[in-house]
N, C-alpha and C positions, 0 to 999 in steps of 0.2 A: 048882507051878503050879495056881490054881484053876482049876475046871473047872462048865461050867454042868451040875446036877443037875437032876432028873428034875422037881423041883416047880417051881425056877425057868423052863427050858423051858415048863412050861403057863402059869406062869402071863408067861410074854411072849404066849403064843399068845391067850393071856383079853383082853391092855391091845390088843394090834394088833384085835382081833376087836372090843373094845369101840367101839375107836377108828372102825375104820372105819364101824360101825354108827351111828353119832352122823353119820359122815358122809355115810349110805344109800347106803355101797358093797358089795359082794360083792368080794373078795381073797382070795388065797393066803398065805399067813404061814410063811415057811421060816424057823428058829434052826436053826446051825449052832453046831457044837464051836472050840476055837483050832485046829484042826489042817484045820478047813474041812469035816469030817464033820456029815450031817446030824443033827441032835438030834433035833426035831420036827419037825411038816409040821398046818399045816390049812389046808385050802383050803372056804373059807364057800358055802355056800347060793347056787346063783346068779355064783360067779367060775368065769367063761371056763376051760376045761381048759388054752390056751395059755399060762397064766401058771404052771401048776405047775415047769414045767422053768424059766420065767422067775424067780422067787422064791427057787430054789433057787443061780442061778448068781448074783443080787443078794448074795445072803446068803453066796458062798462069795466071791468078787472081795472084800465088804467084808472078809474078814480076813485073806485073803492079801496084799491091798495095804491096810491098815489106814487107812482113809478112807472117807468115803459115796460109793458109786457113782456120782453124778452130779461128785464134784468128782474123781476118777479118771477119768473123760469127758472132763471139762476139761482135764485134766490133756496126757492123748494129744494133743488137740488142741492144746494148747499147745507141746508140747515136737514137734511133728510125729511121734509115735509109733504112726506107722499099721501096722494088722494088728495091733497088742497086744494089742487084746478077742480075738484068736485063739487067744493061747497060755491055756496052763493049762484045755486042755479047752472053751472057749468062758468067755469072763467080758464083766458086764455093766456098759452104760458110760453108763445112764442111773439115774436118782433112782428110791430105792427099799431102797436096800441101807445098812446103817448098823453099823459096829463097835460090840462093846459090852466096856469097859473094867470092870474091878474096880479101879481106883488108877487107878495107871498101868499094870496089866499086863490088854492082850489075852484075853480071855475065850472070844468067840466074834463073831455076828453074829447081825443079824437081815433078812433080805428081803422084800419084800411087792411083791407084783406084780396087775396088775388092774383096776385103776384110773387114772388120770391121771397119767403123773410125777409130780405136785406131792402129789398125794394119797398115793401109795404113802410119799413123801418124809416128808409129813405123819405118817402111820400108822407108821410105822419110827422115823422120831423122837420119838414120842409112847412108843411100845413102849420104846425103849432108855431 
């Protein structure tokens, strides 16, 4: 199983960071491992402290249930799967959170919290 390393880890935190700064936001930027452990963490200049714990649960939901956290929202909603963002220690069920693939195999994630759904959504998919 690959595994994301120490250089890759920053530099997603560099592309989200750059990203968002193009966007003149302030965010949190959580990469997590395949197994949902946290890799790295920054949290920029200026984002809100509530979004660290948010960024981090974006970034663990994307690889547990291996999809972007806003279409995992949908998802509940759809299927009438209320209390699901419950389990697994709290998981997030809005845009922000994005799996990130080596092929076809599960790598890790990335969250970004802080800014505007769309933005955070933005910045994550930019990063992956």
């Amino acid at each position: 199983m690959n595994e994301i390393d120490d250089e890759q880890a920053r530099g997603l935190l560099d592309k989200a960071q750059s990203r968002a700064s193009e966007l003149g936001v302030a965010v949190c930027i959580a990469v997590v491992d395949a197994g949902g452990h946290l890799k790295a963490f920054h949290r920029m200049d200026g984002a809100i402290r509530g979004a660290i714990d948010v960024a981090q649960r974006k970034a663990r939901t994307a690889v547990l249930f291996p999809m972007e956290t806003g279409d995992f929202g949908k998802l509940i909603v759809d299927e009438n799967l209320g209390s699901m963002e419950l389990s697994n220690g709290g998981l997030a069920v809005f845009h922000g959170g994005v799996p990130l693939f080596d092929g076809d195999e599960l790598i890790g994630a990335v969250g970004v919290s802080g800014a505007t759904a769309e933005q955070d959504r933005d910045i994550a998919r930019a990063t992956a």
